[in-house]
N, CA, C and O of each residue as an XYZ file, in Angstrom:
744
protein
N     -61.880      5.662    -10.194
C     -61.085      6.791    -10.611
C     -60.398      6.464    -11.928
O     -60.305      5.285    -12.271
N     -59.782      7.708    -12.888
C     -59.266      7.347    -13.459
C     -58.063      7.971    -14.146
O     -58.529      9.110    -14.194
N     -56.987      8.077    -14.659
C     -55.807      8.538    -14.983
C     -55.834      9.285    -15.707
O     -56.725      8.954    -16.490
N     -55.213     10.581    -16.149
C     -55.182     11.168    -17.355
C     -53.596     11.598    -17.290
O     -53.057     12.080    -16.294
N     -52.881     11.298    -18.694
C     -51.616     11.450    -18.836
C     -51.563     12.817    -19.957
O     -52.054     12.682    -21.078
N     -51.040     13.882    -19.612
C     -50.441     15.041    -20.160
C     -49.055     15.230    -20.542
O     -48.330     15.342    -19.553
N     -48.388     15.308    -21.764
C     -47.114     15.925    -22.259
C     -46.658     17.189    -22.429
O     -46.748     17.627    -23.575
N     -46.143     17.968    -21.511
C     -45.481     19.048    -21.532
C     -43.712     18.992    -21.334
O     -42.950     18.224    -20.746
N     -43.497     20.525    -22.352
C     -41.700     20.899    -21.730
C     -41.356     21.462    -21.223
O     -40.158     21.743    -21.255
N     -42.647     22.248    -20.023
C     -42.563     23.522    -19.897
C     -42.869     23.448    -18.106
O     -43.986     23.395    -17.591
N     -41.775     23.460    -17.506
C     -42.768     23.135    -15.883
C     -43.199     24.268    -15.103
O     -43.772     24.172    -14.018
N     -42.908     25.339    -15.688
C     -43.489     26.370    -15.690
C     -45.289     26.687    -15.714
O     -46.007     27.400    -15.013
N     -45.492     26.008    -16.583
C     -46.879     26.166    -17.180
C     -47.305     24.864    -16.358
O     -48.452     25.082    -15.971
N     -46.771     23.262    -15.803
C     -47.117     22.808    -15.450
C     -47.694     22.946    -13.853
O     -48.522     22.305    -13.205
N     -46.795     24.159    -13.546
C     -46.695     24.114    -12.042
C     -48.597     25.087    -11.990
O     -49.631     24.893    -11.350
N     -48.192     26.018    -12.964
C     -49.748     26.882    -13.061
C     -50.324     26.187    -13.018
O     -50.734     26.165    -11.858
N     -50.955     25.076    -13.813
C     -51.705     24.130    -14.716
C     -52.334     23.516    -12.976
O     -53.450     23.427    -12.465
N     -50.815     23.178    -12.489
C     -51.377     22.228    -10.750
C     -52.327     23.483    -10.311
O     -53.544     23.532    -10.129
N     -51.522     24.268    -10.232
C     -52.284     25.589     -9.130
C     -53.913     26.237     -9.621
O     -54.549     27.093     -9.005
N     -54.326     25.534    -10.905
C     -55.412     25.722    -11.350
C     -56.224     24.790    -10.778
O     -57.091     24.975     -9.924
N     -55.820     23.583    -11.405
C     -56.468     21.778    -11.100
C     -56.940     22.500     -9.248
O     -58.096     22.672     -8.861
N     -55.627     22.802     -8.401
C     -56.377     22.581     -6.798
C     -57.277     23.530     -6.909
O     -58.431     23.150     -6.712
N     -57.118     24.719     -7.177
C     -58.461     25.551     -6.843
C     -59.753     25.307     -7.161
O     -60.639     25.650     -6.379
N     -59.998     24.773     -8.174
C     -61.141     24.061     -9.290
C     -61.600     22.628     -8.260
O     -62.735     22.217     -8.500
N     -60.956     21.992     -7.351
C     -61.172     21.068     -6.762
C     -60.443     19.612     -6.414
O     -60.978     18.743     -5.725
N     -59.035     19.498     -7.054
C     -58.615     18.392     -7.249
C     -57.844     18.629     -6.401
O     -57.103     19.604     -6.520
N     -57.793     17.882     -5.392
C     -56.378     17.653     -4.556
C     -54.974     17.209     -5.060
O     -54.555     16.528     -5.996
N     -54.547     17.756     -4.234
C     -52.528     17.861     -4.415
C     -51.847     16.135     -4.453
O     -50.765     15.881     -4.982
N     -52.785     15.022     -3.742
C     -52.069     13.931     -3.726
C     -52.802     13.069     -5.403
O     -52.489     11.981     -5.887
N     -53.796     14.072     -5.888
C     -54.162     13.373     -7.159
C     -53.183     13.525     -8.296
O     -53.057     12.715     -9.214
N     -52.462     14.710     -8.134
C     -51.492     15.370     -9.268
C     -50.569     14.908     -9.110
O     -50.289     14.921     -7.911
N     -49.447     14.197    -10.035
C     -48.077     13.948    -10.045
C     -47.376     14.616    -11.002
O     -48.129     15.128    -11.831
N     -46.061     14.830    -11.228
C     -45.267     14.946    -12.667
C     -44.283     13.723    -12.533
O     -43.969     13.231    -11.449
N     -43.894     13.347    -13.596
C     -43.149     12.215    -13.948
C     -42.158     12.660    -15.215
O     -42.515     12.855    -16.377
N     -41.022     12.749    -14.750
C     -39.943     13.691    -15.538
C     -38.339     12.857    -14.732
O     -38.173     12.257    -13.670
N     -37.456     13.204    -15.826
C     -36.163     12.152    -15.522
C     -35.389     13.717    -14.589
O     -34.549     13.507    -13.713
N     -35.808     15.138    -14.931
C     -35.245     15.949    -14.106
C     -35.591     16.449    -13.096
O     -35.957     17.624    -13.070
N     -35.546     15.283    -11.468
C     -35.586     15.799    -10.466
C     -35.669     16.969     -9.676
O     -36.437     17.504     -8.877
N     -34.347     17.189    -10.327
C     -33.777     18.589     -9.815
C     -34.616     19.739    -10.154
O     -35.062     20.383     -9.205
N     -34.967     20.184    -11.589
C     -35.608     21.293    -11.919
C     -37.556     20.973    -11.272
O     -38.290     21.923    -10.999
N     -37.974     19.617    -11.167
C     -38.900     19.752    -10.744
C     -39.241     19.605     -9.211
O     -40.354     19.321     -8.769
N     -38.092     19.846     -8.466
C     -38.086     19.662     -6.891
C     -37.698     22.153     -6.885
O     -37.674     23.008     -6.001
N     -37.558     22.155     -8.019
C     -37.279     23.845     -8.220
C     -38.479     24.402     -8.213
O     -38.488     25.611     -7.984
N     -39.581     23.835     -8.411
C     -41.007     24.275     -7.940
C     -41.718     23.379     -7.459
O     -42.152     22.301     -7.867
N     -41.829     24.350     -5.917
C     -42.170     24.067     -5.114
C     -43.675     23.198     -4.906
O     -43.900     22.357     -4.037
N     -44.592     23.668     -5.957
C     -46.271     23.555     -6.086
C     -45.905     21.990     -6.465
O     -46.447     21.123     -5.780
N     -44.878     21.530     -7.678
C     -45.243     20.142     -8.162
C     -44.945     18.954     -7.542
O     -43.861     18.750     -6.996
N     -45.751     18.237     -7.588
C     -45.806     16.975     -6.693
C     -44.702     15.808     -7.450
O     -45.318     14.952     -8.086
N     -43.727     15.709     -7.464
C     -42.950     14.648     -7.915
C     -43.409     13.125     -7.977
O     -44.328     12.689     -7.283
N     -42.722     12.409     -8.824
C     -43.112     10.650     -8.253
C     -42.383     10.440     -7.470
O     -41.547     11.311     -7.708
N     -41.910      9.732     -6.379
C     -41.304      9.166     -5.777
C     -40.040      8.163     -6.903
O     -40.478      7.453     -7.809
N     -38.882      8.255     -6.697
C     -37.900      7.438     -7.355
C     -38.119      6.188     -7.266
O     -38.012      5.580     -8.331
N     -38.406      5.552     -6.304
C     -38.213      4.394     -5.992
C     -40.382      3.548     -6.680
O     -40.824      2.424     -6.440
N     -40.894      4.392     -7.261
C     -42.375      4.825     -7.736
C     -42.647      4.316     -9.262
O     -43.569      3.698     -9.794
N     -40.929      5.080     -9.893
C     -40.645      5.447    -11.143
C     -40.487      3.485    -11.885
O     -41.042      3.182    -12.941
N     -39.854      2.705    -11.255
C     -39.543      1.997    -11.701
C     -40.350      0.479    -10.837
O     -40.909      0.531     -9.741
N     -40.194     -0.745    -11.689
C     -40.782     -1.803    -11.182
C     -40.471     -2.306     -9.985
O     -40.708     -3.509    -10.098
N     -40.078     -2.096     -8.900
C     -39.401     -2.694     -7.906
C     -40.380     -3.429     -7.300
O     -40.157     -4.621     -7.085
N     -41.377     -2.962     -6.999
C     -42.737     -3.489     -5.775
C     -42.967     -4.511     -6.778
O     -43.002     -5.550     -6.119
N     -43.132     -4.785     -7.911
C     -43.880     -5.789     -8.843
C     -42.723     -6.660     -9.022
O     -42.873     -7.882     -8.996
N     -41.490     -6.080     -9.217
C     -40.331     -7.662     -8.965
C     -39.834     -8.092     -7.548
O     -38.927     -8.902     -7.358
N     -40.187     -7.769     -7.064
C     -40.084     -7.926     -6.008
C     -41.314     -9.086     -5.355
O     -41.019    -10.186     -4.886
N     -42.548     -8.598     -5.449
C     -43.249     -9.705     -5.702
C     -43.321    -10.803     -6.011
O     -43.603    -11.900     -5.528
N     -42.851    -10.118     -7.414
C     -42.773    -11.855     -8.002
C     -41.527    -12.914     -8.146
O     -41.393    -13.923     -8.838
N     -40.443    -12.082     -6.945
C     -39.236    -12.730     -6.679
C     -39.816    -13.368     -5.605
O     -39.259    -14.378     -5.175
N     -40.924    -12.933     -5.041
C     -41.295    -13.314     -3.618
C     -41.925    -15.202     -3.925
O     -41.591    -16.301     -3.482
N     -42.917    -14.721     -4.870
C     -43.702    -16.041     -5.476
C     -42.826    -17.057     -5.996
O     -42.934    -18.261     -5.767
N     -41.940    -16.497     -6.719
C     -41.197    -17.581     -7.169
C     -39.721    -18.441     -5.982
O     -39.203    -19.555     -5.913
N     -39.610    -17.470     -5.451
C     -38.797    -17.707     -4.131
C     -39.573    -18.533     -3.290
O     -39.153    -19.534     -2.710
N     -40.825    -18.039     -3.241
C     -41.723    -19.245     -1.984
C     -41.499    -20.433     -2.752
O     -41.024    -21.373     -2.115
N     -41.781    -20.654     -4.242
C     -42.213    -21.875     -4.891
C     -40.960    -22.701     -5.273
O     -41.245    -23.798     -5.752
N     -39.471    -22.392     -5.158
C     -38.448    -22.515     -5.216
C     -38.138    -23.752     -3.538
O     -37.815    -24.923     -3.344
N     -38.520    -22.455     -2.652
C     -38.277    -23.447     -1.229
C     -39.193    -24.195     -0.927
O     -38.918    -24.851      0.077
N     -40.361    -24.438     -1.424
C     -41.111    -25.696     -1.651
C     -40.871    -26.507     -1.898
O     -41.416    -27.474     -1.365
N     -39.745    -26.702     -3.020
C     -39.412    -27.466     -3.826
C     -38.697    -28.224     -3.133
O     -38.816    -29.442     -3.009
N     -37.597    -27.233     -2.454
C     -36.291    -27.872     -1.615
C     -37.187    -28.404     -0.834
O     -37.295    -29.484     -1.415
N     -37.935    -28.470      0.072
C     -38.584    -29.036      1.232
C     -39.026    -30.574      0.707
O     -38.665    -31.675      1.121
N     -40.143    -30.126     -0.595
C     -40.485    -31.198     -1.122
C     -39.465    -32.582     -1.451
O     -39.541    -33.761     -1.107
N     -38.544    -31.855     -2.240
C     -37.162    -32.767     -2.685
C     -36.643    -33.456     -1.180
O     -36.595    -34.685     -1.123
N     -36.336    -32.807     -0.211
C     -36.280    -33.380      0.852
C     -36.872    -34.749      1.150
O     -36.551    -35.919      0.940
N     -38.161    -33.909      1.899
C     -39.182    -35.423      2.469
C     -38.610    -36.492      1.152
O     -37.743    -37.354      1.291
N     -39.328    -36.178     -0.091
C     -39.127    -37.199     -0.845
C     -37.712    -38.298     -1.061
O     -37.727    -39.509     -1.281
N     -36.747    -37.533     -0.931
C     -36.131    -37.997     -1.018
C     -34.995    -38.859      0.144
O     -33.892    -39.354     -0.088
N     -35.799    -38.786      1.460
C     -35.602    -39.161      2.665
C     -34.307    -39.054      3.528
O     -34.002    -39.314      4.692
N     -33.592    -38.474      2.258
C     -32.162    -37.541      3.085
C     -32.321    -37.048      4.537
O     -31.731    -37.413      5.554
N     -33.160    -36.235      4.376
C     -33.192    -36.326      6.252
C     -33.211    -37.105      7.330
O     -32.982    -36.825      8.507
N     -33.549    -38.265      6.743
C     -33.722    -39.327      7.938
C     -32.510    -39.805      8.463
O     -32.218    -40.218      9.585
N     -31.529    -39.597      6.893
C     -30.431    -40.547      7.805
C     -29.186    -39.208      7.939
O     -28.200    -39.395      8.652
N     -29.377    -37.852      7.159
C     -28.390    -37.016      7.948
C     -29.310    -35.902      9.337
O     -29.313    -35.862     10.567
N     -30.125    -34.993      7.967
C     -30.519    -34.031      9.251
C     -32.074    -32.889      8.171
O     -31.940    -32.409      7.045
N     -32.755    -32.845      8.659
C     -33.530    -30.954      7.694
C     -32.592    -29.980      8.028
O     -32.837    -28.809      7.741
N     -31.686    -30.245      8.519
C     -31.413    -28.581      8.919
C     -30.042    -28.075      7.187
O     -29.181    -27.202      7.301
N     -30.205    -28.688      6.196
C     -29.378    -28.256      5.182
C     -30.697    -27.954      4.768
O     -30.943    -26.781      4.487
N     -31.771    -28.985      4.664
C     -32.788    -28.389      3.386
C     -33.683    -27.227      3.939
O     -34.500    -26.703      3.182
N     -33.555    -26.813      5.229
C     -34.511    -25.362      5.443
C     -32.695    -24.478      5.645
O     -32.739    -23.248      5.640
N     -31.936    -24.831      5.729
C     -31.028    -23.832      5.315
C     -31.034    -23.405      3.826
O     -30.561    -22.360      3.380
N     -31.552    -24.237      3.242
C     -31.191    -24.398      1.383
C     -32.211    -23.703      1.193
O     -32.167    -22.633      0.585
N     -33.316    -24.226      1.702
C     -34.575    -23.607      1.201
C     -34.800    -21.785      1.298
O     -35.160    -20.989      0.431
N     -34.328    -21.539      3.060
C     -34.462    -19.889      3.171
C     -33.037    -19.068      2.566
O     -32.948    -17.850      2.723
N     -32.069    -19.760      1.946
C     -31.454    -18.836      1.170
C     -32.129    -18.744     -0.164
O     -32.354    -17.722     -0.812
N     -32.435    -20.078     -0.484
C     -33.256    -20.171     -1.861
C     -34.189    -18.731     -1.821
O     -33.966    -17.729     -2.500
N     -35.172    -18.897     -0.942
C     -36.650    -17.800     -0.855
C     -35.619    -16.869     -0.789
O     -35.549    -16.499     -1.961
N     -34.518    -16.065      0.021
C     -34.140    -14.914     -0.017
C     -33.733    -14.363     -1.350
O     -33.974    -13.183     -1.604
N     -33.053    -15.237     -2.330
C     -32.167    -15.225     -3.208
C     -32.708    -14.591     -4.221
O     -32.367    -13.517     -4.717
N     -33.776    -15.473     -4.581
C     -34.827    -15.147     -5.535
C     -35.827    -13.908     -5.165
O     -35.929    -12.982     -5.970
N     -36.350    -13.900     -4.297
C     -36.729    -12.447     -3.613
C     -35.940    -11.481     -3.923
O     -36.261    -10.798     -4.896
N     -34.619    -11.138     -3.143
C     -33.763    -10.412     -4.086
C     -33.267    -10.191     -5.391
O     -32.833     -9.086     -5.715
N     -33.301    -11.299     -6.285
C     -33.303    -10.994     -7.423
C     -34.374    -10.291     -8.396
O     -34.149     -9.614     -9.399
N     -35.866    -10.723     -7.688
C     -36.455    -10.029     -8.116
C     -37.084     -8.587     -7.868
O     -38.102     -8.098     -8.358
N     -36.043     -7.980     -6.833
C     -36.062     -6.605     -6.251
C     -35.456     -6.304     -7.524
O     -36.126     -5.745     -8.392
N     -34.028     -6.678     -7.753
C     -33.358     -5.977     -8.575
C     -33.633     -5.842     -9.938
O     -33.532     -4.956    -10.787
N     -33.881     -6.601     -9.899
C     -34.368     -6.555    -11.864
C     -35.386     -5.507    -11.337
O     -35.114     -4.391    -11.778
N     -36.349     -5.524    -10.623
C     -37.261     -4.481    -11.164
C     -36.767     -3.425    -10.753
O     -37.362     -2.479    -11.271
N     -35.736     -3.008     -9.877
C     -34.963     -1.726     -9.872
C     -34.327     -1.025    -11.107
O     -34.118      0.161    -11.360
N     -34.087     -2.215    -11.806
C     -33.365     -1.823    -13.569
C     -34.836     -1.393    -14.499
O     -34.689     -0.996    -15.655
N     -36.041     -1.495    -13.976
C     -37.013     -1.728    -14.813
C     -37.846     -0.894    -14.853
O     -38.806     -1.047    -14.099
N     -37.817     -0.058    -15.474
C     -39.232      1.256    -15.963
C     -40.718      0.688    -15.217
O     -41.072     -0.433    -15.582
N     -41.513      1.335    -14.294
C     -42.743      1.185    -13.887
C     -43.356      0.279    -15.123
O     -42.579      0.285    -16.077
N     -44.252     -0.305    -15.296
C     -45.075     -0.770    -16.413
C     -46.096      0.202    -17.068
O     -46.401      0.379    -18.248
N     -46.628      0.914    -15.624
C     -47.277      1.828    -16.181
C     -46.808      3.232    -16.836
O     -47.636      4.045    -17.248
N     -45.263      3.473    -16.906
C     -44.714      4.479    -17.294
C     -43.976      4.108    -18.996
O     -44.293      4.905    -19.879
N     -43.412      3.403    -19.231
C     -42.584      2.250    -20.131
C     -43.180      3.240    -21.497
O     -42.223      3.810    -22.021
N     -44.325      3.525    -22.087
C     -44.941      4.126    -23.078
C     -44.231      5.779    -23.153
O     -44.324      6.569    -24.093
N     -43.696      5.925    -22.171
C     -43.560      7.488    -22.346
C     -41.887      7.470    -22.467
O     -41.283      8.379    -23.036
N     -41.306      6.465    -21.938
C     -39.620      6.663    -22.174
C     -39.017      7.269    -23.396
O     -37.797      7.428    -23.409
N     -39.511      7.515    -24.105
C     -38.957      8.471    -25.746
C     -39.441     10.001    -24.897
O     -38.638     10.885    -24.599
N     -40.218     10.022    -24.747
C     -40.923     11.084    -24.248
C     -39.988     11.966    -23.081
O     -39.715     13.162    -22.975
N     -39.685     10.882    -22.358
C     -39.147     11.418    -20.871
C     -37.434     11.654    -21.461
O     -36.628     12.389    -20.891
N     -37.197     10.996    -22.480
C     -35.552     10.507    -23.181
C     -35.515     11.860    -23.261
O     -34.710     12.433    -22.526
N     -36.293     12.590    -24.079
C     -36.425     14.232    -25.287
C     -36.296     14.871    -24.340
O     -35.813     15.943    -24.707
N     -36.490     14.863    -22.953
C     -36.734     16.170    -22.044
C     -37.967     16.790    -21.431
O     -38.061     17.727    -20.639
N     -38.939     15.991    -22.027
C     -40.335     16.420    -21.526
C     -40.644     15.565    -20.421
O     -40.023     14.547    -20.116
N     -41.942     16.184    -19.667
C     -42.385     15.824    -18.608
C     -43.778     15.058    -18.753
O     -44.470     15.247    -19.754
N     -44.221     14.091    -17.620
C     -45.546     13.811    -17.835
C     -46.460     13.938    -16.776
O     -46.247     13.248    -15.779
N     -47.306     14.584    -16.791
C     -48.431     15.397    -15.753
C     -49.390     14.519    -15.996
O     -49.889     14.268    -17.093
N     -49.735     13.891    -14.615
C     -50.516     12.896    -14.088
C     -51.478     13.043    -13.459
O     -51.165     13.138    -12.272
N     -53.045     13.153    -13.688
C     -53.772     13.707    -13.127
C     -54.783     12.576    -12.678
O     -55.613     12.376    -13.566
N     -54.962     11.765    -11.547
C     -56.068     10.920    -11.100
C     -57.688     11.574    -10.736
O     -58.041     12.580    -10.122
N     -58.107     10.968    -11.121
C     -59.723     11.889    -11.009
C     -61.025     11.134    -11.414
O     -61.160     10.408    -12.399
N     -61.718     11.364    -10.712
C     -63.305     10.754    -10.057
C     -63.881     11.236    -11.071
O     -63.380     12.243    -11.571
N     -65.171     10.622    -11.700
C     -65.951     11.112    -12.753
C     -66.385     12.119    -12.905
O     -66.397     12.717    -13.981
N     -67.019     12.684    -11.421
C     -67.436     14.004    -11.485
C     -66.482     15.350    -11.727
O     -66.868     16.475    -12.046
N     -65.291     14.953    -11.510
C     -63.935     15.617    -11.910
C     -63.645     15.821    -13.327
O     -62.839     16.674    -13.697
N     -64.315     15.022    -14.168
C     -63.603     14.892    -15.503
C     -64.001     16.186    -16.207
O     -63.180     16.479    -17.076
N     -65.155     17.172    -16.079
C     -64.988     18.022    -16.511
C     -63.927     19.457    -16.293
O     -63.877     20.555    -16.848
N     -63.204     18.848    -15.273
C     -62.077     19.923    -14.534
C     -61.344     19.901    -15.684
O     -61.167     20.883    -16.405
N     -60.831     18.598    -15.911
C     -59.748     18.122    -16.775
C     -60.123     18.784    -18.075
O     -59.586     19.803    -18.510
N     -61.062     18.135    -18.636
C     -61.534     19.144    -20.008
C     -61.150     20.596    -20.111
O     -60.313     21.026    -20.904
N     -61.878     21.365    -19.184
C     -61.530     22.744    -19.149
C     -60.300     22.882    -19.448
O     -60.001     23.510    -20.464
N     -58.959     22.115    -18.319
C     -57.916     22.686    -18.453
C     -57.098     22.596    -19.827
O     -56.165     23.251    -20.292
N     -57.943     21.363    -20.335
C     -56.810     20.963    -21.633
C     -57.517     22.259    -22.522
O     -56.781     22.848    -23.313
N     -58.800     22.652    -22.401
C     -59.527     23.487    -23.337
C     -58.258     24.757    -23.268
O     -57.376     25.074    -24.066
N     -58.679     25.303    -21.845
C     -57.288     26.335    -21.351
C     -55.820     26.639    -21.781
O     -55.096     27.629    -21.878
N     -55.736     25.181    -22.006
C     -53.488     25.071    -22.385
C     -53.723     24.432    -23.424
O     -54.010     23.273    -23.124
N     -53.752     24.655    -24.791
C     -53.937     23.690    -25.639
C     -52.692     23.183    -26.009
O     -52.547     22.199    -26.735
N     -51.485     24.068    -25.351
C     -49.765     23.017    -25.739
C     -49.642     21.886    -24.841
O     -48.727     21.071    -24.963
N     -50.786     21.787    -23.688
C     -50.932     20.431    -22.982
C     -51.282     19.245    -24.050
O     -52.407     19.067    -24.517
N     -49.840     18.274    -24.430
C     -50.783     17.446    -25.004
C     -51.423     15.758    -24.726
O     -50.739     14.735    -24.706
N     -52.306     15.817    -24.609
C     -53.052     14.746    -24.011
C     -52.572     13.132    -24.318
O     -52.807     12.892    -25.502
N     -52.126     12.254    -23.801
C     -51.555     11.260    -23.409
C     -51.995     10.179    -23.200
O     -51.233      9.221    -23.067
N     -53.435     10.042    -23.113
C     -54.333      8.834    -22.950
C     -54.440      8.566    -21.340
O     -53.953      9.281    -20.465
N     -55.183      7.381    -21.163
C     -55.446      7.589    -19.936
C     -55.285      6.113    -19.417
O     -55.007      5.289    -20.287
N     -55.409      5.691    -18.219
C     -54.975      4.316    -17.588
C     -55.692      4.148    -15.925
O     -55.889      5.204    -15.324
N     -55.911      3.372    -15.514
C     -55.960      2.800    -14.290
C     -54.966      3.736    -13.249
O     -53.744      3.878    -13.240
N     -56.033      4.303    -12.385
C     -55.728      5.128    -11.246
C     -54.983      4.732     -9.705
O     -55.013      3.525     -9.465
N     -54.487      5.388     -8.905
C     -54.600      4.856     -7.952
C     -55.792      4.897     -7.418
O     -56.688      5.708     -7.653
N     -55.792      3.469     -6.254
C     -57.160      3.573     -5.422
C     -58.076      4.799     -4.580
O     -57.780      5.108     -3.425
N     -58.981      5.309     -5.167
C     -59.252      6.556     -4.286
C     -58.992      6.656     -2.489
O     -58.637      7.679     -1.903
N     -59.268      5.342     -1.858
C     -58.950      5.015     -0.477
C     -57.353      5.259      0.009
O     -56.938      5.301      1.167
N     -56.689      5.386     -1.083
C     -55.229      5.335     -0.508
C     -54.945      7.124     -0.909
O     -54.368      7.764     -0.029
N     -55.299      7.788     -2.048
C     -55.590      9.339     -2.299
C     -55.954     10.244     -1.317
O     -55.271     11.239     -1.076
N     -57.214      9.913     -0.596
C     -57.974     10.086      0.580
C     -57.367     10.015      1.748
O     -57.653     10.760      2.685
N     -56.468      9.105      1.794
C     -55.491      8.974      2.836
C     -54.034      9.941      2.996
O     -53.431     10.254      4.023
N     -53.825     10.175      1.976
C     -52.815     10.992      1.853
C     -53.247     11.909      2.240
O     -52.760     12.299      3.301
N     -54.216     12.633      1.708
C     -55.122     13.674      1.529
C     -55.374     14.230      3.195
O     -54.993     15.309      3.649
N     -56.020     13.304      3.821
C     -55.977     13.624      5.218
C     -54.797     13.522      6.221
O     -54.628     14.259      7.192
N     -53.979     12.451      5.817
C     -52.562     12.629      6.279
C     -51.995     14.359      6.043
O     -51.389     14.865      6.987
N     -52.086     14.688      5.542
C     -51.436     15.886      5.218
C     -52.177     17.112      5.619
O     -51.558     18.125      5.943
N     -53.449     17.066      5.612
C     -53.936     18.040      6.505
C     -54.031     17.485      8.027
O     -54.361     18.270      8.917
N     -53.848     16.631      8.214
C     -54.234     16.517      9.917
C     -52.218     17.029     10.425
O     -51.739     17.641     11.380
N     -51.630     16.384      9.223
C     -49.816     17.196      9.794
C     -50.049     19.122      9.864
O     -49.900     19.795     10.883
N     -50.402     19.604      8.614
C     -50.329     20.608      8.326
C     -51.084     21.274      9.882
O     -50.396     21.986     10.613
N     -52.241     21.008     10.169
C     -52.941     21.475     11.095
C     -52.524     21.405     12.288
O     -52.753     22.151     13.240
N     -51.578     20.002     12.176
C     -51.265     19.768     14.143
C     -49.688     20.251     14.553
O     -49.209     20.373     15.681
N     -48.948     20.521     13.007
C     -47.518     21.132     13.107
C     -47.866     22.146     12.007
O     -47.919     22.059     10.780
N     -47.977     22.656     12.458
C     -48.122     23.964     11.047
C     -46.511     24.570     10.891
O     -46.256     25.440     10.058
């Protein structure tokens, strides 16, 4: 699959723009908007928001608070044995030391990436600063002529380049998540 990034100011025209994309064939969990105003885009109903917690790096510092937190209480463990402190007091400071260590750093690297623009978003922050929005469209090859049309259609859509998609397996999943709810709680 693959990404296509759109610049609009208008969520008006964006919300049409969605309501075109589904009829033509693209499902609702392929479309996002990515905009700093919540509020006006939770005001129509059709657009699929990012998730807040989506918007910014958290899952990726977090990670790598994780890696560096494991490799941190390694250390303490290591420093331990080596240094044979345990023998003559106790391990129970250096796996105390060690799992605040792993927590510490884990948490730190939640937070920083809570302060931290997605990676894949970071290019548009002037963009999102001005007031405009960015319409996110994931899509399968055979799809790509949808996309064409529409930009042919809105030519104040302006095109944004394109990037690494989500996985179609996790799209698909949504996708049926939401009709098997819709169908079994209507």
């Amino acid at each position: 699959m693959k990404r296509h990034y759109f610049i609009s100011d208008d969520l008006d025209d964006l919300e049409r723009i969605e309501e075109e994309l589904e009829r033509r064939g693209i499902n609702k969990p392929q479309i996002h908007v990515l905009s700093k105003d919540d509020a006006a885009v939770a005001k129509h109903a059709h657009l699929h928001n990012i998730e807040s917690v989506l918007k910014q790096d958290v899952v990726r510092g977090t990670i790598l608070g994780l890696i560096f937190g494991a490799v941190a209480a390694a250390l303490v463990i290591i420093i331990g044995y080596l240094s044979k402190l345990p023998e003559t007091y106790s391990w129970i400071p250096f796996y105390f030391l060690a799992i605040v260590m792993f927590g510490f750093i884990t948490w730190s690297g939640g937070f920083y990436g809570i302060q931290t623009p997605h990676k894949d978003f970071r290019r548009f922050q002037k963009d999102l600063d001005e007031g405009k929005h960015i319409f996110i469209v994931d899509v399968e090859p055979a799809q790509e002529d949808i996309i064409n049309q529409a930009m042919y259609e809105h030519p104040h859509l302006s095109d944004a380049g394109t990037g690494s998609a989500t996985p179609r397996w996790v799209i698909m999943g949504q996708q049926n998540f939401k009709d098997i709810t819709s169908s079994t709680f209507p």
